[in-house]
N, C-alpha and C positions, 0 to 999 in steps of 0.2 A: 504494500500500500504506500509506503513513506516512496519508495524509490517512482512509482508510479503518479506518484504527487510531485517530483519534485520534473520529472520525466514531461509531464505534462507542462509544465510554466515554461521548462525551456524550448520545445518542440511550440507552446503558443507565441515563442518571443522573437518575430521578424528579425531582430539585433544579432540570437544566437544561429538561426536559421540558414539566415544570409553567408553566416561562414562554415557552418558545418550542417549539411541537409541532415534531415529529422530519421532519415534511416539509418544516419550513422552515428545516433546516440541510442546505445544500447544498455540493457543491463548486464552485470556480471563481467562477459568477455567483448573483446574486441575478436569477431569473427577475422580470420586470416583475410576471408573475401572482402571484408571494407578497407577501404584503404584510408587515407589520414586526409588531412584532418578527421578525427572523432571523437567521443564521449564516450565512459563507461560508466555507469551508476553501480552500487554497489551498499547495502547496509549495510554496516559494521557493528552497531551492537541497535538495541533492544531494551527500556528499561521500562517497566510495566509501573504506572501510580496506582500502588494498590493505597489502601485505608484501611481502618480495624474490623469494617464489616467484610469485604475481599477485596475483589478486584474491582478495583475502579475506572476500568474501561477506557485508559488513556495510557497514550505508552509515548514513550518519548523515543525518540530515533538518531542514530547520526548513518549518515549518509554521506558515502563518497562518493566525491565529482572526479574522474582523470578526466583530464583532455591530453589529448595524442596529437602532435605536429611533427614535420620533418623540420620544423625549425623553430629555434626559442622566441622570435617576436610573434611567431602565428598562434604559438599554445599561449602565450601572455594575453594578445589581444582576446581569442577565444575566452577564454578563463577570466576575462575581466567582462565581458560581454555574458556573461553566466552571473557573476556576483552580481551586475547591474540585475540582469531579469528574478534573481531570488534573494533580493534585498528584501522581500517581505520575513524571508528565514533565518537563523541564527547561524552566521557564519564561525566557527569554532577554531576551524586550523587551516594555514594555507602552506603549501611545499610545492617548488619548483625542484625539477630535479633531470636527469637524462638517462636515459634505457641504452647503454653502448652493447647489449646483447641481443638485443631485438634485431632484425633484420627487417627493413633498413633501419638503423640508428632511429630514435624517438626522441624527442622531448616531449616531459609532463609535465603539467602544473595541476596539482593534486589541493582540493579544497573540501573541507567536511561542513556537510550543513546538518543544523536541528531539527529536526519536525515532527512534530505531535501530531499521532493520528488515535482515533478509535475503532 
């Protein structure tokens, strides 16, 4: 749900779109067959708001953003063009970094965002 909310804002957001079509922001993996620019969503953890009576039906989320470029101004702008479109969410951690094992070479800029869903 979290990653499918956050999947949604950037796929409505002409800004993110224009640099990287809506096919090639996926969950989980980066299919061999997309090539870069891309996106990959990903949960990472889960924290359930329970209360003394149980579960309280809201869970808190963090979600990672990768963006994938063959070059570090194109995964920057990408990646800034995403925090523009999910400014509405808790942005937590941002990491720029480069994949020299991947074939071709990549650069990432890696962003975690918050989001409560029920």
């Amino acid at each position: 749900m979290a990653v499918k909310t956050i999947r949604d804002v950037l796929v409505a957001a002409s800004a993110v779109t224009a640099l990287v079509p809506a096919a090639r922001i996926t969950p989980l993996i980066r299919p061999q067959s997309i090539v870069v620019p891309a996106i990959t969503l990903q949960r990472i953890s889960t924290v359930p708001q329970n209360h003394l009576r149980g579960d309280g039906d809201l869970d808190d989320n963090s979600v990672q953003l990768d963006v994938w470029a063959e070059s570090y101004l194109s995964a920057r702008s990408i990646a800034d063009a995403c925090r523009t479109a999910l400014a509405a969410f808790s942005m937590t951690f941002e990491n720029d970094g480069y994949e020299s094992e991947t074939g071709p070479e990549l650069y990432r800029v890696t962003q975690t965002y918050q989001v409560w869903t029920n």
